[in-house]
C-alpha positions as CSV (number, residue, x, y, z in Angstrom):
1,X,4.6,-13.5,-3.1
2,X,6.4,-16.4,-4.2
3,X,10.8,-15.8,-4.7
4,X,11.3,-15.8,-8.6
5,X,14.1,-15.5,-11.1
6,X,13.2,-11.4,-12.2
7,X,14.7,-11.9,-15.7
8,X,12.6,-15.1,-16.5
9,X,9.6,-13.8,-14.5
10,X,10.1,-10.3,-16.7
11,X,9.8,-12.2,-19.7
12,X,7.2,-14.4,-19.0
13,X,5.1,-11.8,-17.8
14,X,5.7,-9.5,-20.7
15,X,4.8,-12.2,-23.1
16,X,1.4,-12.7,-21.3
17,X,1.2,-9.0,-21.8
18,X,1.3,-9.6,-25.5
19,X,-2.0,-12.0,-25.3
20,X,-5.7,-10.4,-25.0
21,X,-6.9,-10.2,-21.5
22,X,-9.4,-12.9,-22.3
23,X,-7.0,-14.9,-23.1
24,X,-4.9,-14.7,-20.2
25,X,-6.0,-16.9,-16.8
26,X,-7.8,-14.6,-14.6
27,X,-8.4,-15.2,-11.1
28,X,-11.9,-15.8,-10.7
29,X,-12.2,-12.7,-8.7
30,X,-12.0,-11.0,-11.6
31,X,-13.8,-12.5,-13.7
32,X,-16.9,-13.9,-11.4
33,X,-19.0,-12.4,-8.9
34,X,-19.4,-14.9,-5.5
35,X,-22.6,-17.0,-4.9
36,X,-24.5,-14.9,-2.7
37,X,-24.8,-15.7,0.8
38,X,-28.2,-14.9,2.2
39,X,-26.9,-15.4,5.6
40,X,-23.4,-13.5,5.8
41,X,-24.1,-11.5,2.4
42,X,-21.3,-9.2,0.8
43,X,-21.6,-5.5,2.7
44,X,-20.0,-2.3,2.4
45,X,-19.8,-0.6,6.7
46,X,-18.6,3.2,7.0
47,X,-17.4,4.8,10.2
48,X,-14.3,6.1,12.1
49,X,-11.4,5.3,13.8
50,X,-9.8,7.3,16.4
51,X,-6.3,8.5,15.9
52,X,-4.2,10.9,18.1
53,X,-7.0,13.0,19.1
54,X,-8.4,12.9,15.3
55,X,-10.9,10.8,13.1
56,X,-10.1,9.0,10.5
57,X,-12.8,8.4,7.7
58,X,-13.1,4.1,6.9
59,X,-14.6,2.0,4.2
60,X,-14.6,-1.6,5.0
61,X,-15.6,-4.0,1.7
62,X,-16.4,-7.2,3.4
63,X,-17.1,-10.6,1.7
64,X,-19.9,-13.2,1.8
65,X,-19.7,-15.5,4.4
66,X,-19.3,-16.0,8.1
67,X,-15.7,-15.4,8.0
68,X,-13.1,-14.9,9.8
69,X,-11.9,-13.2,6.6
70,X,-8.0,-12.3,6.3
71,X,-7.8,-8.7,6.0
72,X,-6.1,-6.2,3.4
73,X,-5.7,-3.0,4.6
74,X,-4.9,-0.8,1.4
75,X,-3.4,2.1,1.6
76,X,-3.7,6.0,-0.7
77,X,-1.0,7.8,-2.3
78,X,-0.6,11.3,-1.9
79,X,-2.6,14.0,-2.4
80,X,-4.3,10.3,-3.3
81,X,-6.5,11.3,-6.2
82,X,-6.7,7.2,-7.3
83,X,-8.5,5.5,-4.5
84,X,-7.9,2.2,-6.2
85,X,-11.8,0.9,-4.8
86,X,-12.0,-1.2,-7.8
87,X,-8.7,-3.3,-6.1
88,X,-10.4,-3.3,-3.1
89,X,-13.9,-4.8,-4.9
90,X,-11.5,-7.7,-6.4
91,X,-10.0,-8.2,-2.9
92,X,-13.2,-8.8,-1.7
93,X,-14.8,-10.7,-4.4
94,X,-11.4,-13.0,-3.6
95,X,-12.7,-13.8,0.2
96,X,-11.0,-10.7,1.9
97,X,-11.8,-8.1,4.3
98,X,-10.7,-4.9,2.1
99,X,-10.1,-1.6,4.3
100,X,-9.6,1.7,3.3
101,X,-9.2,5.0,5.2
102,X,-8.4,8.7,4.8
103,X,-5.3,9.9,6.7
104,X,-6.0,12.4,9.4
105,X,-6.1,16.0,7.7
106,X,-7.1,14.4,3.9
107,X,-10.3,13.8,2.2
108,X,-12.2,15.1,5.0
109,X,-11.1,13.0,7.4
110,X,-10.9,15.8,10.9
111,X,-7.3,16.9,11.7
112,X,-3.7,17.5,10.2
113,X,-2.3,16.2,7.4
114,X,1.7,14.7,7.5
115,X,3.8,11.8,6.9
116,X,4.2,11.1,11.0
117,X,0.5,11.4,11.1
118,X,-0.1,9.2,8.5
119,X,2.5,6.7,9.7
120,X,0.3,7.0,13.0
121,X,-2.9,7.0,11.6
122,X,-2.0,3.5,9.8
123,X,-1.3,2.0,13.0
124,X,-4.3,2.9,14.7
125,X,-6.1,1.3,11.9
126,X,-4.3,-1.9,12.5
127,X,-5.1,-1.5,16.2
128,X,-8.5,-0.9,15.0
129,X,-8.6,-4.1,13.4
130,X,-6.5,-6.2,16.2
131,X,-9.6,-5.6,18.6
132,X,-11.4,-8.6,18.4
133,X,-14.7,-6.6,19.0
134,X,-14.2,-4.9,15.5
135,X,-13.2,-7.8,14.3
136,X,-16.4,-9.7,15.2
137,X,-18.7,-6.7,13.1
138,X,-16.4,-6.9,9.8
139,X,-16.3,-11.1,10.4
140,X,-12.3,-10.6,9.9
141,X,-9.4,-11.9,11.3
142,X,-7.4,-9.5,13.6
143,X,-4.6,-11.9,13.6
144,X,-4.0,-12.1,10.1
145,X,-3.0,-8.5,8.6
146,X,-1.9,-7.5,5.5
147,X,-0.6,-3.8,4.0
148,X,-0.9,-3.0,0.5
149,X,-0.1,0.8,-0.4
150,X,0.1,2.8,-3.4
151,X,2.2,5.6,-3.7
152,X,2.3,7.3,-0.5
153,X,0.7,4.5,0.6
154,X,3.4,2.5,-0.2
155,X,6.0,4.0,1.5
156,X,3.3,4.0,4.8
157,X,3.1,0.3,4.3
158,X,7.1,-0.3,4.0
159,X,7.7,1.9,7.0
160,X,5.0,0.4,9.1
161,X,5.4,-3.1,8.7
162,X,8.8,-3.1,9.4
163,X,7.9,-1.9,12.8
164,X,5.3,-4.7,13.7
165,X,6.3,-7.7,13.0
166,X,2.8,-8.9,13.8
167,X,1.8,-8.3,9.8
168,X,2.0,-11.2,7.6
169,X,3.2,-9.5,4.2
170,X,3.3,-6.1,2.7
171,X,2.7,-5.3,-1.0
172,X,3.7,-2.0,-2.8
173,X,2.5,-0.9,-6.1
174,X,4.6,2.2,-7.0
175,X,5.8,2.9,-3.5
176,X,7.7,6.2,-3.4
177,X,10.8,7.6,-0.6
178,X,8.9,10.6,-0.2
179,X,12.6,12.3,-1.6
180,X,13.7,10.7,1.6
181,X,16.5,9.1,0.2
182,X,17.6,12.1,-2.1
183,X,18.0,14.2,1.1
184,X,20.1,11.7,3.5
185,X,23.3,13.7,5.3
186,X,22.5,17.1,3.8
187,X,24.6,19.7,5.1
188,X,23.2,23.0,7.4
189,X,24.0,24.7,3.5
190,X,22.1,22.6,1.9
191,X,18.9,22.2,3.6
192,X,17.3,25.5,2.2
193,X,17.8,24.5,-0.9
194,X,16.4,21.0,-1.1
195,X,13.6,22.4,1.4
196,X,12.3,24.4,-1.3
197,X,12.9,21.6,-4.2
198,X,10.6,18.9,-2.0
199,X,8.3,22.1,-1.6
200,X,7.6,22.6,-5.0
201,X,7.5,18.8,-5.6
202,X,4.9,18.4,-3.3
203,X,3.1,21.7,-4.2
204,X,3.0,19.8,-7.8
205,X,1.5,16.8,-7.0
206,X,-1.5,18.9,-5.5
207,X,-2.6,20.2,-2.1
208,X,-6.1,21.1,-1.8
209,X,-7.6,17.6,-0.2
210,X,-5.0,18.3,2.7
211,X,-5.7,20.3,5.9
212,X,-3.3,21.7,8.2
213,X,0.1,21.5,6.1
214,X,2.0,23.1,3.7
215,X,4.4,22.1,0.6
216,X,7.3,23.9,2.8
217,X,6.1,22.1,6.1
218,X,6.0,18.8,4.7
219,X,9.2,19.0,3.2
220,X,10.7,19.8,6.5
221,X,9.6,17.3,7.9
222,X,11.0,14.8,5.9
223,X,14.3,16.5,5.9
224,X,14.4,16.0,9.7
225,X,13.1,12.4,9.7
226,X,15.2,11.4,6.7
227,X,17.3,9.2,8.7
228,X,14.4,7.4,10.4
229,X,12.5,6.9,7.1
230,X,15.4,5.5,5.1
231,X,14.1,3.1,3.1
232,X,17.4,0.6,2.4
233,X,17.5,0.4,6.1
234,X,14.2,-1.0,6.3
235,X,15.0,-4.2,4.1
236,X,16.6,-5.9,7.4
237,X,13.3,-5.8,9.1
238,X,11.2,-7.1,6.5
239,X,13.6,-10.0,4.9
240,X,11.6,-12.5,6.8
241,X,8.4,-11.6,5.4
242,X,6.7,-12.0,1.5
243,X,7.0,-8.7,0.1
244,X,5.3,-8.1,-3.1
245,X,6.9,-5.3,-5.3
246,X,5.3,-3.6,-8.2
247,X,6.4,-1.0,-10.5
248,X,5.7,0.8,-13.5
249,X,6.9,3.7,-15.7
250,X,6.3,6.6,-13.6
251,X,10.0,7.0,-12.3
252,X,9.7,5.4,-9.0
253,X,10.9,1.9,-10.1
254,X,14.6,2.3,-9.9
255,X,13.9,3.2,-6.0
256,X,12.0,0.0,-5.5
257,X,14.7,-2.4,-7.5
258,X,17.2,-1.0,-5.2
259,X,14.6,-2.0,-2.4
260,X,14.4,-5.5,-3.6
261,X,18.2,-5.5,-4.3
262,X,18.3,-4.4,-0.3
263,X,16.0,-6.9,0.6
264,X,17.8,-9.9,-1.2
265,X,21.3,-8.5,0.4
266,X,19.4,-8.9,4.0
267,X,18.5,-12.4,3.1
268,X,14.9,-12.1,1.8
269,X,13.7,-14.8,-0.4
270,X,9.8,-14.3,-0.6
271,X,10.2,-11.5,-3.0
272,X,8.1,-11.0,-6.1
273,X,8.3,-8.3,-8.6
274,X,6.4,-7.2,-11.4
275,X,6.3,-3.9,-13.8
276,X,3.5,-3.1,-15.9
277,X,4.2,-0.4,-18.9
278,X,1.6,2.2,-17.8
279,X,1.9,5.5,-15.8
280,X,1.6,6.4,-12.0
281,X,-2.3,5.1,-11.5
282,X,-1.9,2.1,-13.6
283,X,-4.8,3.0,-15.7
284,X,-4.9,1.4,-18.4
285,X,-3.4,-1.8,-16.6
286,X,-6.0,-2.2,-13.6
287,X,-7.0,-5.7,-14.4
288,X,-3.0,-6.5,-15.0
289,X,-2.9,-5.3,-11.6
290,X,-5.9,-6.5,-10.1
291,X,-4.4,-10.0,-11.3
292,X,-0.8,-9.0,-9.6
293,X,-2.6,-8.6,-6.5
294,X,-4.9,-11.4,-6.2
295,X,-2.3,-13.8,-7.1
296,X,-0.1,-12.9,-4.1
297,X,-2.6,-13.0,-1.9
298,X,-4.2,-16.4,-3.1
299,X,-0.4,-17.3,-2.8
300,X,-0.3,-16.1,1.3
301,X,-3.8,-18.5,1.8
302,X,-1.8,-21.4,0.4
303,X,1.9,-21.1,1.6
């Protein structure tokens, strides 16, 4: 998450773009599976975490050895159809704890689905993780956190780490506002109207893995947090810390440059960006961001 010069680091990595992948330098995790270690082997654990009265379905991808292994916790998009496990097998195969849940109300996790219950259930999981009882079964470090979100996700991971100042760095990959931005200040008028334009945008992206919600009740809810959720305003609490921002063609990047522009305005230097040309899910650039990944985080283990 190193601070870089975005025109020179847009065309340098474009032009790596232009070489085959096997010509590129790909972080071992990648490319390599880890020496097995017979004593503290690679394992998968599944189980719950209590949040707010709910459950919240976990996957936890651990790595060989006796650890204590810095953590990723990686977070889904919304409905959040791409699970991005394959990210979560390179974070591993690069010596990381990689854990993924299902927000309350989604996926089968027990419970309601929304944003604030999202936003809560994120910070359970980090609670979850800071207990150094858990911590001793995955072999991970509770004091050394990191967010990584995609989507949805991302905008759980902006939102959260600027509240606890406790995580080392946060990475988005496509982070959307949630249309919080687009509905900042609305007048008493106006709110039916751009009630029923989030509605239909959320009814869109797809509903049936969520419990407990609607397209109209989740767009009322980010009409009344809007001012909360603002995302510019969060650039002041996370200035200090490397932020990792990547975009792509789907629409969402424009939000995120003004993010970074926000960040760099609040005095944030540890800022690196990088856009792939691909769609929403990255899919046909998942090693490009495989590599976008792991070389942030092999940057963190060596600041």
């Amino acid at each position: 998450m190193r601070p870089r010069n975005l025109a020179l680091a847009s065309a340098i990595f474009f032009g790596s773009l232009l070489l085959p992948l096997h010509a590129q330098q790909l972080p071992a995790a990648i490319t390599t599976d880890p020496v097995p270690d017979k004593t503290n082997p690679a394992a998968m654990q599944s189980f719950q975490i209590p949040s707010h009265g709910g459950m919240l379905n976990v996957l936890a991808y651990i790595p060989e050895g006796p650890g204590p292994h810095p953590v990723v916790l990686l977070l889904r998009g919304f409905p959040g159809n791409e699970k991005n496990l394959d990210l979560a097998q390179a974070i591993r195969r690069d010596g990381w704890d990689a854990v993924y849940f299902d927000y309350r109300g989604s996926w089968g996790s027990p419970g309601d689905f929304s944003f604030t219950h999202s936003i809560e259930d994120t910070q359970s999981a980090i609670a979850y993780l800071r207990d150094p009882a858990h911590a001793s079964k995955l072999r991970s470090d509770p004091a050394y956190i990191v967010l990584i979100g995609h989507s949805m996700g991302g905008f759980m991971a902006r939102y959260v780490t600027a509240q606890d100042p406790a995580i080392k760095a946060v990475g988005l990959i496509s982070a959307a506002d949630m249309g919080v931005d687009k509905v900042q200040s609305l007048k008493p008028a106006q709110e039916k109207e751009a009630t029923a334009r989030l509605a239909a945008h959320f009814a869109a992206d797809g509903m049936a893995p969520l419990a407990g919600c609607t397209p109209e009740s989740l767009a009322k809810e980010v009409i009344a947090n809007a001012a909360t959720w603002n995302v510019p305003d969060l650039a002041q609490k996370l200035a200090t810390r490397p932020v990792l921002v990547i975009t792509s063609d789907d629409g969402l990047a424009p939000s995120n440059d003004a993010f970074v522009a926000a960040l760099h305005k609040a005095g944030g230097s540890d800022i690196t960006t990088v856009h792939l040309t691909t769609d929403h899910s990255y899919s046909d650039q998942r090693i490009a961001l495989e590599k976008a990944v792991l070389e942030a985080l092999d940057y963190l283990q060596h600041k």
